[in-house]
C-alpha positions as CSV (number, residue, x, y, z in Angstrom):
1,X,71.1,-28.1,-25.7
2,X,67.8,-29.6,-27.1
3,X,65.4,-30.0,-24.2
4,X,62.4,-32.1,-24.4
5,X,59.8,-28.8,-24.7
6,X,61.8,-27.8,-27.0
7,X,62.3,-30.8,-29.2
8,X,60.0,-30.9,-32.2
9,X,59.4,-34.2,-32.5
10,X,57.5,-33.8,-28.3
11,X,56.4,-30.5,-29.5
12,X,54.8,-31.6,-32.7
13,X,53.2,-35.0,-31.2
14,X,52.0,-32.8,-28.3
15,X,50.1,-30.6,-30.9
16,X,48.9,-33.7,-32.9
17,X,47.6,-35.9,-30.0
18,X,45.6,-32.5,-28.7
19,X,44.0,-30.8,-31.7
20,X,41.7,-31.6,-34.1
21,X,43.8,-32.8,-36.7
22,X,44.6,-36.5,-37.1
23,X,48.1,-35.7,-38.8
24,X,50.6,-32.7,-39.7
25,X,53.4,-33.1,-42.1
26,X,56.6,-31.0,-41.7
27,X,59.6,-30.7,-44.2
28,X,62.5,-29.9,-43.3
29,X,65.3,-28.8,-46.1
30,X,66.9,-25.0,-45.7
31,X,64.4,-23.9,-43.4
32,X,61.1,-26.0,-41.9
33,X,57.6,-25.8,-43.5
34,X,54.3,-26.8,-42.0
35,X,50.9,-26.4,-42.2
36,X,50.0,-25.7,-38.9
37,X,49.4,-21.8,-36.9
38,X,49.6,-23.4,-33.8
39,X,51.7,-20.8,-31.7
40,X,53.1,-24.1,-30.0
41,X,54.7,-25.4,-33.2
42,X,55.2,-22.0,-34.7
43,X,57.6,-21.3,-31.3
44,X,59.5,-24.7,-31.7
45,X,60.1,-24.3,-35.5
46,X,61.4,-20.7,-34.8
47,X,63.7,-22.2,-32.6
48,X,64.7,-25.9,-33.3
49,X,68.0,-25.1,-35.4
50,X,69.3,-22.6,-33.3
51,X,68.7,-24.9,-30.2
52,X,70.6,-27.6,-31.9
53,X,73.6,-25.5,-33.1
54,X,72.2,-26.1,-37.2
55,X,72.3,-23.9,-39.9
56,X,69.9,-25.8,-41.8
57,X,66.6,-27.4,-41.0
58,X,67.5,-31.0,-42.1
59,X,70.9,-30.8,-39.8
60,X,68.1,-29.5,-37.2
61,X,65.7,-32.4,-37.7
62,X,68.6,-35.1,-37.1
63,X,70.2,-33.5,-34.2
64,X,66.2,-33.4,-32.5
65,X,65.6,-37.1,-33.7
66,X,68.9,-37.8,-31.9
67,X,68.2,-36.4,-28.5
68,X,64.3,-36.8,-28.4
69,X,63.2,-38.1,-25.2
70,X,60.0,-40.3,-24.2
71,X,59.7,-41.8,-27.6
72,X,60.3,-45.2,-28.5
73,X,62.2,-45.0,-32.2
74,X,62.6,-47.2,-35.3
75,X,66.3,-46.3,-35.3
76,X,68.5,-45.4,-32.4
77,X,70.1,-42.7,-34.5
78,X,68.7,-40.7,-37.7
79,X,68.4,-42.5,-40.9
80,X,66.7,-41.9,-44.2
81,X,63.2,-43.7,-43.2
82,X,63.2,-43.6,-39.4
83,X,60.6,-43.1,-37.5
84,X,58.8,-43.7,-33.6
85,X,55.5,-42.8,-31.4
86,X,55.4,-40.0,-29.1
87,X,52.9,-40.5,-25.9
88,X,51.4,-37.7,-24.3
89,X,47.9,-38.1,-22.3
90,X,47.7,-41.8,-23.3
91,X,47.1,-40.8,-26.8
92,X,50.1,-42.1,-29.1
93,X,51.1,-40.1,-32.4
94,X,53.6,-41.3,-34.7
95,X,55.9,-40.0,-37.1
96,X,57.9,-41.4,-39.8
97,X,60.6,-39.4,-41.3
98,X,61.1,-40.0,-45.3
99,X,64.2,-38.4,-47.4
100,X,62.4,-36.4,-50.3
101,X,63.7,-37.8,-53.4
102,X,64.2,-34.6,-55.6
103,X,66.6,-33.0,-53.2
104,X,69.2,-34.8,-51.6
105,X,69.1,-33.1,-48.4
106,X,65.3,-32.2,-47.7
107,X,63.0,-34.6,-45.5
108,X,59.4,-35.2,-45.1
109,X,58.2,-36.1,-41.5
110,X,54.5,-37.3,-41.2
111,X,52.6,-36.9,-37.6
112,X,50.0,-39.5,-37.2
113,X,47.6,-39.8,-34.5
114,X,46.7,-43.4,-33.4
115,X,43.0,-44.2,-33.4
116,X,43.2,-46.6,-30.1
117,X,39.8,-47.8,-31.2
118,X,40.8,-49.2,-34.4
119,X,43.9,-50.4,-33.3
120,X,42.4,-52.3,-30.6
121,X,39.6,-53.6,-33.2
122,X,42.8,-54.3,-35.4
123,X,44.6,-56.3,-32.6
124,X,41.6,-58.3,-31.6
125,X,40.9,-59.2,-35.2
126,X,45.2,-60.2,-35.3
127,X,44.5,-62.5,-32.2
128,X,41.4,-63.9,-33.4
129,X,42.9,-65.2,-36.9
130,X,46.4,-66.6,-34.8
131,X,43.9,-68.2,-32.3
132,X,42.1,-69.7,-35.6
133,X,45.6,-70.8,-37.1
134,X,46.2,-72.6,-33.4
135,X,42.8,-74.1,-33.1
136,X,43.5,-75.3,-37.0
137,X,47.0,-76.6,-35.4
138,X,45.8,-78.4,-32.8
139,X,42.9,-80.0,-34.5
140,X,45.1,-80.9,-37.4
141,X,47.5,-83.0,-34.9
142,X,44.5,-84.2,-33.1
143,X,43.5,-86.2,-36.2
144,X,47.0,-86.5,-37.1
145,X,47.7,-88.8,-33.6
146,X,44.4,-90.7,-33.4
147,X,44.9,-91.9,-36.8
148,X,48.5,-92.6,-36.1
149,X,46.8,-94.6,-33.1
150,X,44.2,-96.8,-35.0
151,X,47.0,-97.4,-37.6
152,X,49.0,-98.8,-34.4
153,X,45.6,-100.5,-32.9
154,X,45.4,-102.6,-36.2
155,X,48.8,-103.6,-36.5
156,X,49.3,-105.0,-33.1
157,X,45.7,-106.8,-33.4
């Protein structure tokens, strides 16, 4: 039974959202490759297809995916470009799972940190421009209705 500190996908966006590196990237075909020493990761790699009753590491990765808990996921079961966000200490990671093209049964999963600043800059800017669009709207059916009302002034005078 996978339990959440041993799931790899918590395990792995645990590692991310605390060390110095803003992403990790794992692939996962016979066995799992990453480029990462941290004991952590290196402990839930050694385990993760054994824990999910998997011979191979792809067969691992979906059963993980699958049972993961305390992310929010593109997909509620594994599919070929699924993905989600892991929280842990208010700092979101996410990870998006790709099929690797030149073997039919190998996957690439990218760990992403979240830069709250930007994405906060980014969301602001989002709101700005739809307020724009509104204001733009509005001020568009402003003139719209006082000409529709001088239109109506002159015919009934």
């Amino acid at each position: 039974m996978i339990t959440s500190k041993d799931n790899l996908f918590n395990v792995i966006g645990a590692e991310v959202a605390k060390s110095n590196r803003s992403e990790l990237y794992l692939v996962a075909g016979l066995q799992f490759e990453v480029a990462s020493q941290s004991p952590e990761v290196q402990r839930v790699l050694s385990i993760a297809a054994s824990v999910a009753g998997c011979v191979k590491a792809s067969d691992a990765l979906r059963a993980h995916y699958n049972t993961c808990v305390g992310h929010q996921t593109s997909h509620q079961a594994f599919c070929d470009e699924c993905g989600g966000f892991i929280t842990t200490d208010h700092i979101a990671v996410q990870f998006a799972i790709r099929k690797i093209s030149d073997n039919p049964d190998t996957y690439g999963v990218i760990f992403t940190r979240i830069d709250a600043a930007k994405l906060a800059v980014d969301t602001k800017a989002r709101i700005d421009a739809l307020d724009a669009r509104v204001k733009k709207a509005e001020d568009a059916h402003s003139h719209t209705v006082q000409n529709l009302a001088a239109r109506i002034t002159k015919l009934g005078g």
